[in-house]
RODO-2510 file (C-alpha; in nm, 4 decimals, decimal comma):
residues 170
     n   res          X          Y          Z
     1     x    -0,0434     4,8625     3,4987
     2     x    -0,2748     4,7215     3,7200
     3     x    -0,2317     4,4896     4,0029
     4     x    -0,5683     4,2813     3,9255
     5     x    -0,5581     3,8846     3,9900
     6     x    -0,7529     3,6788     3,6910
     7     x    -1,0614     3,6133     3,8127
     8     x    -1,1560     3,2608     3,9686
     9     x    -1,3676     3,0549     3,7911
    10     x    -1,5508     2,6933     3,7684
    11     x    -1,4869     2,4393     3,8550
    12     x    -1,1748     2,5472     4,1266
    13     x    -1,3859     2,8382     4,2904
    14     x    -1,6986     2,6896     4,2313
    15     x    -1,9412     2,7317     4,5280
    16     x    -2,1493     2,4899     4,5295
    17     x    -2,1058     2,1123     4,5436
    18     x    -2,2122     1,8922     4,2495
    19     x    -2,2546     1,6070     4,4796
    20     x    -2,4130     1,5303     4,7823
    21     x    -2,3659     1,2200     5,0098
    22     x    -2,5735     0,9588     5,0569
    23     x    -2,5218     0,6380     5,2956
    24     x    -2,1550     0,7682     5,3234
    25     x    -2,1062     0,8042     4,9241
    26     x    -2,1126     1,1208     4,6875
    27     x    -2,3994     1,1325     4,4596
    28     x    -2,4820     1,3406     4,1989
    29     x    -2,7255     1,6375     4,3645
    30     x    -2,9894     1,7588     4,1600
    31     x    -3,0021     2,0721     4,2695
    32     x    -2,6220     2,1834     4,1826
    33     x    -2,5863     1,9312     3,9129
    34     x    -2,5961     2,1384     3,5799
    35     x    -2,6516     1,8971     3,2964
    36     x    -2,9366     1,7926     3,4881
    37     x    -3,0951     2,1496     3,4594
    38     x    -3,0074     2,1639     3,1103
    39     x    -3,1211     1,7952     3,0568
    40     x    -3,4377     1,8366     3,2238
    41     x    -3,5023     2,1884     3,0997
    42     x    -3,4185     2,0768     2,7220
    43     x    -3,6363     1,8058     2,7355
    44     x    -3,9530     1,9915     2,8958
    45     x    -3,8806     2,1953     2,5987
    46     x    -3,8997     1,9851     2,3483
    47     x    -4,1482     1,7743     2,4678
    48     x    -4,3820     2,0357     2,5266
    49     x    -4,2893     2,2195     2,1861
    50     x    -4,2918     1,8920     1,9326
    51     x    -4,6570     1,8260     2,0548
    52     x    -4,7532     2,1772     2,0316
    53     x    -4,6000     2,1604     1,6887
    54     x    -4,7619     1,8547     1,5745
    55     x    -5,0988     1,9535     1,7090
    56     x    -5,0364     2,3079     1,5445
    57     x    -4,8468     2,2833     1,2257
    58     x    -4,7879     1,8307     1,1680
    59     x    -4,4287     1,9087     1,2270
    60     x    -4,2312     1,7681     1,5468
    61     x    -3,9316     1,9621     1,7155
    62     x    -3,6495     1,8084     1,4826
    63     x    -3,9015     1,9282     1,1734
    64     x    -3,8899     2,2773     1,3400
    65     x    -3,5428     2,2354     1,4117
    66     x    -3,4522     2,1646     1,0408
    67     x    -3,6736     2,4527     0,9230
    68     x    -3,5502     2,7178     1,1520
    69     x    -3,1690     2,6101     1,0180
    70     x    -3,2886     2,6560     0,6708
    71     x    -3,4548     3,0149     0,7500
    72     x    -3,1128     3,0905     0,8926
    73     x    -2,8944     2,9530     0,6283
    74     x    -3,0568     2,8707     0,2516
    75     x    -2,8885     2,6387     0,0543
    76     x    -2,7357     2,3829     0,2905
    77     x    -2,6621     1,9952     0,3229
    78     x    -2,7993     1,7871     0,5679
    79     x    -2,4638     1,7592     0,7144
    80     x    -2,4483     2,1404     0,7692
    81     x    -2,7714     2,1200     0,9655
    82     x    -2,6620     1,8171     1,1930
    83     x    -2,3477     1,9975     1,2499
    84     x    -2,4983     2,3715     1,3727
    85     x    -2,8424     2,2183     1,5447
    86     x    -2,6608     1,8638     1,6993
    87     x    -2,8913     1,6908     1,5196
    88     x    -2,8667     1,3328     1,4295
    89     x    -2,7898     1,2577     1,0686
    90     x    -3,0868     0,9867     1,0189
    91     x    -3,3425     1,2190     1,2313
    92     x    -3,1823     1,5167     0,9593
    93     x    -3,2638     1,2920     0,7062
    94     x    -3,5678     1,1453     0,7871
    95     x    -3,7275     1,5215     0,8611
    96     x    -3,5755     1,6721     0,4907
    97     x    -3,7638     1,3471     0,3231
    98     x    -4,0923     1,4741     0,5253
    99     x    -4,0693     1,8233     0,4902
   100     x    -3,9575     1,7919     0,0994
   101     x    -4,2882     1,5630     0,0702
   102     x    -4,4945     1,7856     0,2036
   103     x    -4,3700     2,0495     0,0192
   104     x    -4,2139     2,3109     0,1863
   105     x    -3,8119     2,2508     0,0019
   106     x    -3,6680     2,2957    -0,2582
   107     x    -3,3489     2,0872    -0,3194
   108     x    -3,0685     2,1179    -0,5721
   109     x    -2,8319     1,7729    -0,6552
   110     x    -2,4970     1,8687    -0,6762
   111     x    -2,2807     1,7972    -1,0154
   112     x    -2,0251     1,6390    -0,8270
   113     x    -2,2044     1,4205    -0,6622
   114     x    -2,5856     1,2953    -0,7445
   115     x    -2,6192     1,1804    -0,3542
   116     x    -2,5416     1,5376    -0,1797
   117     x    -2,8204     1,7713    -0,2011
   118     x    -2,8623     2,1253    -0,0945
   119     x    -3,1519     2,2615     0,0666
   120     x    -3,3842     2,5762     0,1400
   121     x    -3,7255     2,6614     0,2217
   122     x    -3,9684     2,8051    -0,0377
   123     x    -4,2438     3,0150     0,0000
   124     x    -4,4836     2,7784     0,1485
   125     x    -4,1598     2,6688     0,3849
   126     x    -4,1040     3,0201     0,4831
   127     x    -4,4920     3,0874     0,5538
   128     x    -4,4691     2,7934     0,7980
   129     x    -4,1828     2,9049     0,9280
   130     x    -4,2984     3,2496     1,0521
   131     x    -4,6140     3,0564     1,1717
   132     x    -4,4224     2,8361     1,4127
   133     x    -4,1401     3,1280     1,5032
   134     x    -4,3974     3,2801     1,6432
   135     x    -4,5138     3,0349     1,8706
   136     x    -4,1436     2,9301     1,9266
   137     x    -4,1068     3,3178     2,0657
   138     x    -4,3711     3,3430     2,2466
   139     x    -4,2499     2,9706     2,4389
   140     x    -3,9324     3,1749     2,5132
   141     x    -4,1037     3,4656     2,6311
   142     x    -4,2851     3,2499     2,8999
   143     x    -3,9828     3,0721     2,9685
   144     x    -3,7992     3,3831     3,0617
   145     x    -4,0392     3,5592     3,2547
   146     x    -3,9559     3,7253     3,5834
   147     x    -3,5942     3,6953     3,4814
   148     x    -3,4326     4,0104     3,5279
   149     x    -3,2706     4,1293     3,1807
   150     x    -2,9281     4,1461     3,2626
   151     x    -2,9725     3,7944     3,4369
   152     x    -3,0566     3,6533     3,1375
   153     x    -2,7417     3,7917     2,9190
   154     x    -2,5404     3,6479     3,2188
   155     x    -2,7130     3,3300     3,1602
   156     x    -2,6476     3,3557     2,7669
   157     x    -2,3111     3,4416     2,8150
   158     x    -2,2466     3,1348     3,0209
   159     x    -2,4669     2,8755     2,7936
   160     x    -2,2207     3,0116     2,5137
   161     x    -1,9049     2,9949     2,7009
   162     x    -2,0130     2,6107     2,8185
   163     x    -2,1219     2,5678     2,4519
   164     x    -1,7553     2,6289     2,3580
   165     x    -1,6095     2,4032     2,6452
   166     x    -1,8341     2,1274     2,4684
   167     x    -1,5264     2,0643     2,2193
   168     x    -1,3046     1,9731     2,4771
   169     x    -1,5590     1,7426     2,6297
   170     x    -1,5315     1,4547     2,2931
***
């Protein structure tokens, strides 16, 4: 048996302060603030990648979003999609009308019910899809650079852990 203590963690032994003070009032500080890094991070992101995207391929980020879900999981509903990705349900629906027009789904209409549809990517869909993982990797690999390996596991390990916590934030 061992006489370890469990280890402190956030938010009791974090170390630095969320706020600052300002004119005798906390504020929120940038700097130690973390949805504002993942905010402002996310949205760099996807900024820089829908334009890159649309310049590239005519798709935007929910598009590639959409497709990558499909890659990963054939044979889905749009409500499996907005559930995994956190997309919203008209955006979902709005990009499977677009990308179904321009021909890179397939769909199948359920017996049950004529209004749920399942989709997946077909050849041209997958084609497109390698085209833009591609660029989508090589986006991460800049974005990581100069991160030191085990950093960034550290990093994933905590993105997943507050991905989990997001349940309890609803």
């Amino acid at each position: 048996m061992t006489d370890k203590t469990p280890a402190q963690t956030c938010p009791e032994a974090r170390i630095s302060s969320p706020t600052t003070e300002r004119n005798g009032r906390p504020v929120v500080d940038i700097n130690q603030y973390t949805p504002y890094f993942l905010s402002a991070v996310n949205n760099k992101l996807s900024r820089g990648a829908s334009q890159l995207y649309l310049e590239r391929f005519g798709i935007g980020i929910v598009d590639w979003r959409v497709i990558s879900m499909l890659a990963i999981e054939p044979w889905i509903a749009a409500a499996r999609i907005c559930q995994v990705v956190e997309l919203d349900k008209a955006a979902t629906s709005r990009s499977l009308s677009k990308l179904s027009e321009q021909g890179i789904l397939d769909h199948e209409i359920s017996e049950q019910d004529i209004r749920r549809r399942t989709w997946a990517l077909n050849d041209k869909g997958y084609a497109l899809h390698d085209a833009v993982l591609a660029v989508a990797l090589d986006r991460e690999n800049t974005l990581i650079s100069g991160v030191e390996p085990q950093d960034l596991e550290i990093f994933l390990k905590v993105m997943r852990q507050m991905h989990g916590n997001l349940a309890q934030m609803d």
